[in-house]
Residue, then its C-alpha position, 0 to 999 in steps of 0.5 A: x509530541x507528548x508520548x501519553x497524548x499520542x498513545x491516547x489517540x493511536x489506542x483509540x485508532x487500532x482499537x476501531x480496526x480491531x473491532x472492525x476487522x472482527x465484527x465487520x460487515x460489508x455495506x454496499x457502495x454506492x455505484x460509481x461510474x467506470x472511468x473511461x479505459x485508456x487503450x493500454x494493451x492488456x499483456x502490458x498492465x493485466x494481471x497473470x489470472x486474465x492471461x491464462x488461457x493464453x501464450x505469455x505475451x511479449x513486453x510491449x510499449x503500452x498505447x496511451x491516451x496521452x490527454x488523459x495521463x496528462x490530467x491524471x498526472x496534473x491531478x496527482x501533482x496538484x493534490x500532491x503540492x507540485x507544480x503543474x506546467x502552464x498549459x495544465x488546465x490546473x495551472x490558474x488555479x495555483x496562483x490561490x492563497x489555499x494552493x500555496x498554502x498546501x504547497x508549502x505544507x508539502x514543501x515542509x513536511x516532505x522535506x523532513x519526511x525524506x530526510x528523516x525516513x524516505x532516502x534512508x529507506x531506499x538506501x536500505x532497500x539497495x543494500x538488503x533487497x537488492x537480488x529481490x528487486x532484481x527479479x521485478x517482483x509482484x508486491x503484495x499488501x494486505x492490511x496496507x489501506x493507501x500506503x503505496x509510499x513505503x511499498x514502493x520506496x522498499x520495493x521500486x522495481x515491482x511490475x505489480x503491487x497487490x494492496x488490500x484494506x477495509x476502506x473503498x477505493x472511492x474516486x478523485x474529483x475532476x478538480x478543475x470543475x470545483x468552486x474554489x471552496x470545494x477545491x480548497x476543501x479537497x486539499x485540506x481533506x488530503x493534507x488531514x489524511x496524511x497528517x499519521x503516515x507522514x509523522x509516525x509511518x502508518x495510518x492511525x485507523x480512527x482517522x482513516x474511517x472518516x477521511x476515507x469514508x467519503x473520498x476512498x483511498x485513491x486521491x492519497x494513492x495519487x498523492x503518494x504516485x505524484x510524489x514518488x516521481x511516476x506518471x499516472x498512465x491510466x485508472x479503472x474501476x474494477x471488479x473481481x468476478x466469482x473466477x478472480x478475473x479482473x473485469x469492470x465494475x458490477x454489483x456483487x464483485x469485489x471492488x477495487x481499483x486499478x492504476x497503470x503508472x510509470x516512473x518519470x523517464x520510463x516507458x514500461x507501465x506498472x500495474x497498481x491495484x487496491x482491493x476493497x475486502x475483508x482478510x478474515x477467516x469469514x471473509x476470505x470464506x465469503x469470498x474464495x475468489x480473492x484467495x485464488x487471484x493471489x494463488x494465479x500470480x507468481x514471484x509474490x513478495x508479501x510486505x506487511x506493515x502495523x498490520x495489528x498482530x491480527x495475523x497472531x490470532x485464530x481469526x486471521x489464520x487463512x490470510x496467514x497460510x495463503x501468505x506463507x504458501x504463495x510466498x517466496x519471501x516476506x518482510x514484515x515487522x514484529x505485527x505481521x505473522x508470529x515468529x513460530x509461524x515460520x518452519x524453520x525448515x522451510x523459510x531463512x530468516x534474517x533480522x534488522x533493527x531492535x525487538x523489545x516488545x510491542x507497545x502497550x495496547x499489544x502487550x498480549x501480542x510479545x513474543x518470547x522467541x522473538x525477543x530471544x533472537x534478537x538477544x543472542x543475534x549478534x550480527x543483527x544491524x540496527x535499523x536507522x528509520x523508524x518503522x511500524x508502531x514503534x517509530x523511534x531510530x533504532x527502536x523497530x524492527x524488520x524480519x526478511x524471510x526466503x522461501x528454501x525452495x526458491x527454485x521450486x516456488x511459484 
């Protein structure tokens, strides 16, 4: 791609979340119905802040509503480009022109996607996260929308991921219950929505206000479940009540969406949820009880990811100090969290990749230190994906930080 073209269109996408994460203001959604609970035992999927009145439970097999995991996984499939079984109600409908041409387009694009990024991320993973896979960490993601794909590729053990973003959760159709151009319009919808993240590693923003608006998040999550070989066992719309408890959809609460999914060939659920919610200094104010769920949870591991450098300036300072008080580590690339933000008494801190500044819609945002790290670090290894706003081989960067008191950490 022609790189003047595709700076003109990534300037206008960061310059909408730029506006929108400092002049947003929250509309209401309209109400959606509550998905129907599957009968999974709480001690296996819930979060640590609605356990904590009683005794830690034992880990359990989870009671499935296997109908209903089989149609949500059939839908994640279908959505994905994957073949559904014959006896899938969905399976008539892949004999049409417009599945097959959303098959192949997955058939092609994944495909480059996986050798050009995927399989040499997860080899990174085993090589530099393996004592933090080790633990089944909880992920958590501000500023993440739907990238549950690279969450999961870096952090494959995770009993739990905590992702955040400005766009709503929204719902999937019930896909067997369309016409065929209602259908056909959902798979173009998917495949316009990963177009970004499948070329450059990241959601371009303009882009994501109109192609989550209407859909939300959730069909992509699906999508990226479906492709990274889990079964989707059930999913609720949620609700963060006044006490950070997690409870089912009511007017007033911080919205979301909750997934217990399990990856093929594993029994032992994993709980994924997304948050509906502004990370501003005025929005963590507005709504203390996000900042108390992510306090209640222990062994967190915040990623972050073309995050903006939003977390550079004073009107992101508290989602900054929550994620280097309730961290016991952090990787991010250089948009995350500023170097000079890190005590260098109190976190390691260990670099990958090449640093020569941000593109130049963040020019204000170069770091000095940062760029002198990475001229005297002689042991830094190069990075071989591309990752961030800076996708060329070779040409991003990562920063792993540990905690020094990992003994004492929550």
């Amino acid at each position: 791609m022609n790189t003047t073209k595709f700076l003109s269109m990534f300037c206008v996408g960061i310059g909408s979340l730029l506006f929108l994460q400092h002049f947003y203001t929250k509309s209401q959604i309209n109400s959606q119905n509550v998905i129907e609970q599957a009968n999974i035992q709480p001690q296996t999927v819930a979060s640590k802040s609605t356990l904590k009145s009683t005794p830690k439970p034992q880990e359990s097999q989870p009671r499935i509503d296997q109908a209903k995991s089989k149609k949500l996984t059939d839908t994640a499939k279908f959505l994905a480009g994957i073949k559904v079984d014959s006896n899938s109600t969905l399976a008539k409908f892949q004999k049409s022109d417009s599945w097959s041409r959303h098959n192949e387009f997955f058939q092609n694009s994944w495909s480059k996607l996986e050798s050009r990024q995927l399989k040499k991320v997860r080899k990174w993973s085993r090589q530099q996260l393996k004592a933090i896979n080790a633990t089944n960490p909880k992920i958590f993601y501000p500023f993440s929308g739907p990238d549950i794909l690279y969450a999961y590729s870096l952090f494959p053990k995770a009993k739990e991921y905590v992702m955040v973003g400005l766009e709503p959760a929204g719902d999937v159709s019930d896909l067997a219950k369309l016409s065929d151009g209602q259908r056909d319009w959902k798979l173009q919808e998917v495949r316009g929505s990963l177009y970004a993240i499948l070329q450059f590693s990241f959601f371009m923003t303009n882009n994501m206000k109109v192609d989550f608006k209407k859909n939300g998040v959730l069909p992509i999550l699906y999508v990226f479940l479906a492709r990274t070989n889990n079964r989707i066992l059930d999913v609720q719309n949620i609700g963060m009540d006044k006490n950070a408890n997690i409870k089912p959809f009511q007017k007033g609460m911080i919205r979301g969406v909750k997934i217990a999914f399990a990856p093929e060939g594993e029994s032992q659920a994993r709980t994924l949820y997304y948050f509906s919610t502004d990370l501003s200094n005025d929005g963590l104010k507005q709504r203390p009880e996000f900042s108390k769920f992510i306090k209640n949870s222990d062994k967190k591991v915040t990623y972050l990811k073309a995050a903006s450098y939003l977390m550079h300036s004073g009107n992101f300072s508290a989602i900054r100090n929550l994620i280097l008080d309730e961290s016991t580590h952090i990787l991010q690339d250089d948009s995350g969290m500023p170097l000079k933000a890190f005590d260098k008494s109190e976190w390691n801190l260990k670099f990958f990749g090449a640093y020569d500044g941000p593109i130049g819609l963040f020019s204000n945002s170069y770091q000095g230190d940062l760029k002198s790290v990475y001229r005297k670090g002689k042991n830094i290894k190069p990075l071989n994906f591309g990752i961030g706003y800076k996708f060329g081989v070779n040409d991003s960067n990562l920063m792993l930080a540990e905690t020094k008191n990992l003994s004492t950490s929550r």
